[in-house]
C-alpha positions as CSV (number, residue, x, y, z in Angstrom):
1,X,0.0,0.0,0.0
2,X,0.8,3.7,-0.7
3,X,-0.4,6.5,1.3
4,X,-1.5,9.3,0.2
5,X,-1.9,12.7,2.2
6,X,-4.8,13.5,0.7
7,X,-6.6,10.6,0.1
8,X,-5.4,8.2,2.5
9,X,-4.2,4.6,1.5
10,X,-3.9,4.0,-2.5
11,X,-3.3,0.5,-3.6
12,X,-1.3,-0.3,-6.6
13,X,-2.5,-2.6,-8.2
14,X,-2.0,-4.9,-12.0
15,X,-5.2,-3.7,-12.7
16,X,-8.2,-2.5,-10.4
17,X,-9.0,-4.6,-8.2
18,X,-6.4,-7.8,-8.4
19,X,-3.3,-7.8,-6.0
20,X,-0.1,-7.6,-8.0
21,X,1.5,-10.9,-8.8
22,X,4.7,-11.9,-10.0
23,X,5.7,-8.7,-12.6
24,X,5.1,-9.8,-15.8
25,X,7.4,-7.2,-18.7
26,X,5.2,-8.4,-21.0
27,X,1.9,-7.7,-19.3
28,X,-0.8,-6.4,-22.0
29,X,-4.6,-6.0,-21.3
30,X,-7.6,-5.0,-22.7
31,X,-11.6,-5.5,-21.0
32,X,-14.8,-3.5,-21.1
33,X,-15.2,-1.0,-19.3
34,X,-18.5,-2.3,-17.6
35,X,-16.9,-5.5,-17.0
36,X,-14.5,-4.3,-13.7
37,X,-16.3,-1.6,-12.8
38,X,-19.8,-3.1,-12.8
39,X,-18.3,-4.7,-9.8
40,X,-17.5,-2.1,-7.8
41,X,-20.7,0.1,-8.8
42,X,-19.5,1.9,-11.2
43,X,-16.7,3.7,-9.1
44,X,-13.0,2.9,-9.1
45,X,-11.4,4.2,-6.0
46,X,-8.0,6.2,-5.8
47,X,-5.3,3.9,-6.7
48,X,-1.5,3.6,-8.9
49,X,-0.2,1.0,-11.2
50,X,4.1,0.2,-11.0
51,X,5.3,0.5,-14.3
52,X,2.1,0.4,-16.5
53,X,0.4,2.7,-18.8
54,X,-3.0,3.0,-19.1
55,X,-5.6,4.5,-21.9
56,X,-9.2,4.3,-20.6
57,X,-10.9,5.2,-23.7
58,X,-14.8,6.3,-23.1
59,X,-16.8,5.7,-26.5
60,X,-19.9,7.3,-25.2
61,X,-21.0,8.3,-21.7
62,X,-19.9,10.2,-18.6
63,X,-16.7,10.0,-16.4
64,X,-15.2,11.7,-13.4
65,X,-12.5,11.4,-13.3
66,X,-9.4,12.4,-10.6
67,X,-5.6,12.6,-11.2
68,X,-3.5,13.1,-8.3
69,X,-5.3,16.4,-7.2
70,X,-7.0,17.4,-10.2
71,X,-10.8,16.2,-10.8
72,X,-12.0,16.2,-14.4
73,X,-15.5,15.8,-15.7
74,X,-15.9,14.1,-19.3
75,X,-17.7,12.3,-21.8
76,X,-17.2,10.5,-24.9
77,X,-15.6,10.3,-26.7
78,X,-12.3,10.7,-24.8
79,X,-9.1,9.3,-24.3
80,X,-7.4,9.4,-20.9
81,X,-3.6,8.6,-20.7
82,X,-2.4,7.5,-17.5
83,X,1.1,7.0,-16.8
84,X,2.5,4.4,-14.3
85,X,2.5,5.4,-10.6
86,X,0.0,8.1,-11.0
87,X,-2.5,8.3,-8.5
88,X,-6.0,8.2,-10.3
89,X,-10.0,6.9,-9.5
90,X,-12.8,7.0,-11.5
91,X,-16.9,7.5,-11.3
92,X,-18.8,5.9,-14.0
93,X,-22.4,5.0,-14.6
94,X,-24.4,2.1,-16.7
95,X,-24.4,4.2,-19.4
96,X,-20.7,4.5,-20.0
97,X,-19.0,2.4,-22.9
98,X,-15.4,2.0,-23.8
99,X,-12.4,0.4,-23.0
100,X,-9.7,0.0,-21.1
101,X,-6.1,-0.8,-22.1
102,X,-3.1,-1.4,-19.7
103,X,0.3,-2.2,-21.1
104,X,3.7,-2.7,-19.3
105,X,6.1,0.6,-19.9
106,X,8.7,-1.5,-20.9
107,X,7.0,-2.5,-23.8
108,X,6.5,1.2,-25.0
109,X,10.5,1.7,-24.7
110,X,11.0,-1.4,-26.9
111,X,14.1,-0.7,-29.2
112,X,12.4,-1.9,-31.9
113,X,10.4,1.5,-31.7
114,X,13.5,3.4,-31.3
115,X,12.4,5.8,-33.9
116,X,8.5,6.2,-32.6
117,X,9.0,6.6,-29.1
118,X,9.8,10.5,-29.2
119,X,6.2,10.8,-30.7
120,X,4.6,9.0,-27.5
121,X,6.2,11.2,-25.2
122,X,3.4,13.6,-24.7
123,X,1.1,10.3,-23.0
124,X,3.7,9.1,-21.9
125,X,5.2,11.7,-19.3
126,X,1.8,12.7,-17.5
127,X,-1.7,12.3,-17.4
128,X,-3.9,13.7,-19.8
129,X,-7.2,14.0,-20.7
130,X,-8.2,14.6,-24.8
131,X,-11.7,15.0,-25.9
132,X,-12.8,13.3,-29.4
133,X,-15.8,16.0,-29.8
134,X,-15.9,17.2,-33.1
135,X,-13.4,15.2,-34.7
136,X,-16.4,12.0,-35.3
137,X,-14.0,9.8,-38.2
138,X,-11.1,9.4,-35.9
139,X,-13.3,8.9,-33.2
140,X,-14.4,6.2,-34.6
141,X,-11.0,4.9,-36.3
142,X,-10.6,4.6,-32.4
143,X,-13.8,2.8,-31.8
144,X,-12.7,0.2,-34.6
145,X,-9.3,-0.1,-33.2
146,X,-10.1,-1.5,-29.8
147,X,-12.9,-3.6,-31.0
148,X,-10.1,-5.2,-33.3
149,X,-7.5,-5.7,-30.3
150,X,-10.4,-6.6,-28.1
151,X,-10.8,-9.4,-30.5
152,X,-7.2,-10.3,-31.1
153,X,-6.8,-10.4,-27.3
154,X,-9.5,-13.1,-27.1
155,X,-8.9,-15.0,-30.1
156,X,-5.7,-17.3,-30.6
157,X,-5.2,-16.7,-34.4
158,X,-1.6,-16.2,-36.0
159,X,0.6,-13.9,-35.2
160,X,-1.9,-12.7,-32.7
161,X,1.0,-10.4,-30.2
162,X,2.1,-9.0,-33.2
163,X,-1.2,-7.6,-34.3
164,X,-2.0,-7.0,-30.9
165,X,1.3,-4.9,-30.4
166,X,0.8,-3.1,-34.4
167,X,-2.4,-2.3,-33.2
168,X,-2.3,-0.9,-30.0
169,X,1.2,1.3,-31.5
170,X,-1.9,2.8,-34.0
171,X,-4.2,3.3,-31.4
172,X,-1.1,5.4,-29.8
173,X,-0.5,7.5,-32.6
174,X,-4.1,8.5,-33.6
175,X,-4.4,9.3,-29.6
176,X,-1.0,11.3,-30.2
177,X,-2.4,13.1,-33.1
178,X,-5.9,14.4,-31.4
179,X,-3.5,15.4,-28.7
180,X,-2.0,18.3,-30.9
181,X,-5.6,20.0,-31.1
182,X,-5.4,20.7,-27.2
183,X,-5.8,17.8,-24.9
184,X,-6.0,18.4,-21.1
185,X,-2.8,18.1,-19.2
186,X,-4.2,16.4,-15.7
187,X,-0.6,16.0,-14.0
188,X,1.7,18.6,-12.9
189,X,5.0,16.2,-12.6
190,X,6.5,16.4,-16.0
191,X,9.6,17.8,-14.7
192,X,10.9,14.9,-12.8
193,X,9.1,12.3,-15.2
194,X,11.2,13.6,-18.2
195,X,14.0,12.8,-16.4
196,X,12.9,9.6,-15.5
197,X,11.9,8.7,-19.2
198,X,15.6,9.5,-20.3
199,X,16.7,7.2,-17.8
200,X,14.2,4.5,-19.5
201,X,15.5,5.1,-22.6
202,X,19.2,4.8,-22.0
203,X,18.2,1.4,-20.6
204,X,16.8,0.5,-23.7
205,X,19.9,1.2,-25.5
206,X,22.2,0.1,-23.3
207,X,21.1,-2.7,-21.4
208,X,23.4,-5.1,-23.4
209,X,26.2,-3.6,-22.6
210,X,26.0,-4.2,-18.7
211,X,26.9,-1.0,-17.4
212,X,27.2,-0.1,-14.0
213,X,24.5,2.1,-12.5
214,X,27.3,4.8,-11.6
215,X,27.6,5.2,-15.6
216,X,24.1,5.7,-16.6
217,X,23.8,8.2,-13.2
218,X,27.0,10.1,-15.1
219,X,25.0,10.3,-18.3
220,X,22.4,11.2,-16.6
221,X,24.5,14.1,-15.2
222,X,23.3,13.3,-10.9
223,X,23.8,11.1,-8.1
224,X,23.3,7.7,-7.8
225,X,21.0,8.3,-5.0
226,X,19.1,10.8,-7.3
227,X,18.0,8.1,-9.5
228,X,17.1,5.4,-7.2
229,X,15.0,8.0,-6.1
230,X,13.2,9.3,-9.3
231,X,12.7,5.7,-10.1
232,X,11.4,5.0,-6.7
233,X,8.7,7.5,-7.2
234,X,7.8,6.8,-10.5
235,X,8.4,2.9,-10.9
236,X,8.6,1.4,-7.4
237,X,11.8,0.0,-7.9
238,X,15.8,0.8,-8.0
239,X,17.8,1.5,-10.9
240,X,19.1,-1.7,-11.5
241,X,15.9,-3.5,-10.6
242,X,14.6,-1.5,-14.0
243,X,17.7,-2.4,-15.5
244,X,17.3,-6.4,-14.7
245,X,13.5,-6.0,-15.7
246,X,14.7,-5.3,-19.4
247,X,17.3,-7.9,-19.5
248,X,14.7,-10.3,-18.3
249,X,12.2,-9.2,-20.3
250,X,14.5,-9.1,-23.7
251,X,15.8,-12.9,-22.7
252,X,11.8,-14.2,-22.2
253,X,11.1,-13.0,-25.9
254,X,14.4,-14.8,-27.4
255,X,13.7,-17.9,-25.6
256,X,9.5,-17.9,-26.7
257,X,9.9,-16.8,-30.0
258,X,13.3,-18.1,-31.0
259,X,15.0,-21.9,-31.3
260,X,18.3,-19.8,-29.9
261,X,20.2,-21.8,-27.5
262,X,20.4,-21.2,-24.2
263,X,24.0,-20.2,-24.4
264,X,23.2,-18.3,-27.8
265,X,20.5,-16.2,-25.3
266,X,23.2,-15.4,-22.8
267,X,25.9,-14.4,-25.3
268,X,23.0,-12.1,-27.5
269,X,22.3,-10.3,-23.6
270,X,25.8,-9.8,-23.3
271,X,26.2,-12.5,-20.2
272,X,29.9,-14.0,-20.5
273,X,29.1,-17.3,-18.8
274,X,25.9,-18.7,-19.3
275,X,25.5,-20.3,-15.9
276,X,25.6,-16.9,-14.7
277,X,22.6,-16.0,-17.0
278,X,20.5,-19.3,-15.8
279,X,21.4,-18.5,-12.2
280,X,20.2,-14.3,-12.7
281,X,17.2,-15.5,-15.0
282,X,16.1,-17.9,-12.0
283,X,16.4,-15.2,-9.3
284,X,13.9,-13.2,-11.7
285,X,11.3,-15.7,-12.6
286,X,12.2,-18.7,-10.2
287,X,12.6,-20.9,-12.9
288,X,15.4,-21.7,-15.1
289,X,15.5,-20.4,-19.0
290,X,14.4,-24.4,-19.9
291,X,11.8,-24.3,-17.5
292,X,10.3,-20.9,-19.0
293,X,10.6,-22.1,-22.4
294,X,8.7,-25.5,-21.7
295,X,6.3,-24.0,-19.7
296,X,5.3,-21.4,-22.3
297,X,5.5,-24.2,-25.2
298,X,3.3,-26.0,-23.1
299,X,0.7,-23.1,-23.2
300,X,0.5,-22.2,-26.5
């Protein structure tokens, strides 16, 4: 739990009402907006998610909704962008319909989007709120969007994650576009969060080379304690446990959805010994790289 001055205790939570499990880099989500809150009549109380980003996308209906200290009144159709670790609750009624999407932030700082992630920025580094009224078609491109990854989220077609991950990076940009006509900033922390998304970023393109969390503090131009504490507030978590999330994450893709060797793995991360990538790979998942790679064989 997380206390909040205001407020009292916030929860952080995977999503809205579920206790966090083991993290999950890959974690992707997409339900109904009736289906959660439905169960909680119709009101989603203060609360924070570690290292996720959220769009709750209202096709038509009412919201109130609160970031931090700022309380927003809304209809659809609307987008509203919620970074991870950002304090936020919402009030909703029968009548509302839309979506909600929650992705982990380490899939947004993929290096495979190296040149796409400067346009995301803007969601990315605080909350905000961006009206669809008067602009029907992409509205409705929207609409069509998250019906389509709805879909692709319960179906187990071909090259589903792909189209999943294609179309939630559209569903980004046309959200990134309406944003330039005046969306409604709803978080006053951009300051420290720009900092903190640089930090992401040289993770992303350097987390193969194993560097030491003094050298990314020096290119960062601060302390070491500095940064533990910027990514304590906005992540939950130390430096290096960021940095060890992104070398987990990147060895889970290469063993699902490669026939790589586990020694191939550990040399591609830049490991040196192998054993000492099936020993750090254990202490992150509790299981060995085998073990993963059955387990998720077994699954699919």
């Amino acid at each position: 739990m997380c206390l909040d001055p205001g407020t009292g205790p916030v929860s952080r939570f995977a999503l809205y009402g579920e206790k966090p499990g083991a993290d999950d880099p890959e974690f992707i989500h997409i339900e109904d907006i009736q289906v959660r809150s439905s169960l909680y009549e119709w009101r989603i109380a203060p609360h924070m998610h570690r290292r996720m980003f959220q769009i709750v996308y209202l096709v038509d209906g009412p919201a109130d909704v609160q970031i931090e200290d700022t309380q927003v009144q809304t209809a659809g159709p609307c987008a509203i962008c919620v970074p991870g670790n950002v304090v936020h609750s919402f009030t909703f009624t029968p009548e509302t319909l839309g979506y909600v999407v929650t992705v982990s932030e380490a899939l947004l700082l993929d290096v495979g989007h190296r040149e796409s992630r400067g346009l995301f920025d803007p969601l990315l580094l605080e909350a905000r709120v961006i009206p669809f009224e008067g602009d029907q078609a992409r509205a409705g491109f929207i609409a069509t969007l998250l019906d389509q990854m709805a879909h692709e989220f319960q179906s187990r077609e071909i090259g589903r994650n792909a189209m999943f991950e294609w179309l939630f990076h559209a569903l980004l940009m046309a959200i990134r576009r309406q944003g330039e006509t005046g969306g409604e900033t709803a978080d006053a922390r951009t300051g420290g969060r720009n900092i903190f998304s640089e930090a992401c970023r040289l993770i992303e393109d350097h987390y193969r080379e194993h560097m030491t969390v003094a050298a990314y503090a020096t290119l960062l131009e601060m302390s070491q304690t500095r940064l533990n504490r910027l990514c304590h507030r906005f992540a939950g978590k130390t430096f290096l446990d960021l940095l060890h999330d992104r070398l987990t994450l990147e060895a889970q893709r290469h063993l699902i959805y490669t026939s790589a060797t586990i020694e191939m793995v550990s040399y591609e991360l830049g490991f040196g010994d192998p054993g000492y990538f099936c020993r750090f790979f254990r202490r992150r998942t509790g299981m060995t790289p085998s073990e993963f790679r059955r387990e998720r064989q077994a699954g699919q």
